[in-house]
C-alpha positions, 0 to 999 in steps of 0.5 A: 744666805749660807754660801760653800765655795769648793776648792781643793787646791793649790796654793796660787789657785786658792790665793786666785779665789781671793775675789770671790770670797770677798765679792760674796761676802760683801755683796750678797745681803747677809752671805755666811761664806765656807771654803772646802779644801785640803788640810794642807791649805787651812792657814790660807783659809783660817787667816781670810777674814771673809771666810766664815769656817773651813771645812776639809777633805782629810778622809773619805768624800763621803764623810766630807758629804756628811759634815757639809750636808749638816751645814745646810748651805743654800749655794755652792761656787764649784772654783775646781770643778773636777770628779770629786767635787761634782760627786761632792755636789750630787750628795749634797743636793743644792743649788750650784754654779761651776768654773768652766776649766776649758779643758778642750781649748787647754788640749787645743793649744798643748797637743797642736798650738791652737790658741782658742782660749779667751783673753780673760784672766782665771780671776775673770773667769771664778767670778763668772761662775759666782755671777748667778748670785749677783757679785761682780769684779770690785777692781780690788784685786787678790788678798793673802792674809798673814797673821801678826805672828808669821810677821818677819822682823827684818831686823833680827832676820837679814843682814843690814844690807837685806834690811835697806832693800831686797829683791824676793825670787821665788826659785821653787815650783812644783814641776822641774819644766817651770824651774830655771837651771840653777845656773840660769838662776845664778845667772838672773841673780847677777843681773839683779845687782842688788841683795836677793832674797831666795824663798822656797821650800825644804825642796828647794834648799839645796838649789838655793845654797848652790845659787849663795855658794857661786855668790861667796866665790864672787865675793872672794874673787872680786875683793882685792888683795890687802896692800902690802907694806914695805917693813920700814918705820918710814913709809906713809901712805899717801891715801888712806887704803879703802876697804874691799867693796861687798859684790853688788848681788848678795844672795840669802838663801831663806829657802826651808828656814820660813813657813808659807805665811813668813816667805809672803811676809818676806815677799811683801816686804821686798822692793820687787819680786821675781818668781816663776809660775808658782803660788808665791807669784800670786801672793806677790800680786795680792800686794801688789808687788813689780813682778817678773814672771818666769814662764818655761813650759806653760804659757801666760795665755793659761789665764793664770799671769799676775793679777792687776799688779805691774809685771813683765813676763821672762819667756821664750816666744815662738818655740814650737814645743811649748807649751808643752803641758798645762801643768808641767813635767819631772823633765824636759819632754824633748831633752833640750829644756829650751822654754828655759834655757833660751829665756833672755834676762832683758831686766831694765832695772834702774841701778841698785840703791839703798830703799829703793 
């Protein structure tokens, strides 16, 4: 059974669809599954060893139709379920099945803080739209897959402080309002008391070097001054003088530096994970990483929170305007940036230790 699975993006939301390519593929009798997607993603989809071939909207939705139709698929798994892939799916004339988006309970909680939505994960509800074919939930969780070549060796990579154990945060997302301030960054890193590894991309360069800046300034503050000695041939300490301890938050800023397979691989290897709503979060979850989640203007009731992992989640509850968007903003609708300002950093972390 040939079996096309659409998805056009994101980065996390196709890291989300992760269950049901497997589902499909190992539980449907002799199941051939495709993935539909952007360019941009085809290492997400190349590294998936569930995923037979990829196909890729890089032209016209009609040329796409044409590559598809020669495929001659029996199902298709609609997990976007948006214009295009509803035009995509009239052209193409085959047996289908779509994620509901409850875009009207969405609208219900953004524009008037009515909560209608279900208590039930995206994951959940991706799996409900393959349910048609047979597949259920195996508990298995998500899966991100890096090739051995994007494979980050620590040892050649990060100071030997890195290398006995990091915390991986993911300062970037897509839309400012799901962002701390870099001050507020600064501040969550100091409170980590331990190496912090900062990922993002290109973007997020600049933001990570204020953040390792603040932290060589530290450095230079705290280190005491060297002991002065008298000018005699007589004096003799009498304690050997200890050398400046290094500031228990060390920050390496690897934004820009690593491709998307490097940052999970830097992600996978890191004592735990703090990230905002964003693809790396869900990449963390996928190896089942201690995550702390940053919420500011959306809100974990979305459905979109880390997925059977341990996590906890940083937000400010209670505060009328939020969420203020299901995607996000350039900037704070209100001007005060409250759903991130006022987050309290209640992290409860045991004291640093080398491995941990």
């Amino acid at each position: 059974m040939k079996i096309l699975v659409l998805r056009f993006s994101s980065i996390g939301d196709i890291v989300l669809t992760t269950p049901v390519v497997r589902a499909i593929r190992q539980q449907v009798p002799g199941a051939e599954v495709h993935f539909c997607t952007k360019p941009a993603y085809r290492g997400l989809v190349e590294s998936n060893p569930y995923i037979s071939k990829g196909h890729y909207l890089s032209g016209s939705l009609h040329k796409l139709a044409a590559e598809l139709r020669a495929e001659r698929f029996d199902y298709i798994v609609d997990l976007h379920n948006n214009l295009r892939t509803r035009l995509l799916k009239a052209q193409l004339r085959v047996p289908s099945s779509s994620f509901d988006k409850l875009n009207f309970q969405k609208w219900l909680l953004v524009r008037f803080k009515i909560n209608r939505l279900p208590h039930v994960h995206i994951v959940d509800r991706y799996l409900a739209a393959a349910a048609p074919l047979g597949v259920r939930n195996d508990g298995q969780g998500l899966d991100y897959f890096i090739p051995e070549k994007d494979e980050v060796d620590l040892t050649t990579t990060l100071l030997t402080h890195f290398q006995r154990g990091y915390v991986a945060f993911a300062i970037g997302a897509q839309h400012a309002t799901k962002r701390l301030p870099v001050e507020r960054i600064i501040e969550l890193c100091g409170q980590l008391g331990r190496p912090v590894v900062l990922l993002g991309g290109p973007e997020d360069e600049s933001t990570g070097h204020v953040v390792e800046l603040a932290f060589e300034k530290e450095a230079a503050t705290v280190a005491p001054p060297p002991p002065q000695i008298p000018d005699s041939p007589y004096y003799f300490p009498k304690t050997k003088t200890s050398s400046p301890q290094a500031p228990k938050t060390l920050i390496y800023n690897a934004c820009g530096k690593f491709n998307l397979n490097q940052s999970a691989s830097l992600v996978r290897q890191a004592q735990l994970v703090v990230s905002h709503d964003t693809g790396l979060m869900h990449i963390a979850a996928a190896f089942k990483k201690e995550i702390f989640s940053v919420w500011g203007n959306t809100v974990p009731a979305f459905g979109m929170y880390p997925y059977r992992t341990e996590f906890r989640v940083l937000e400010v509850e209670g505060l009328a305007c939020r969420p203020c968007s299901k995607i996000g903003f350039a900037q704070c609708p209100q001007g005060h940036f409250k759903c991130m300002r006022d987050i309290r950093f209640n992290l409860d972390l045991p004291p640093a230790q080398d491995g941990r």
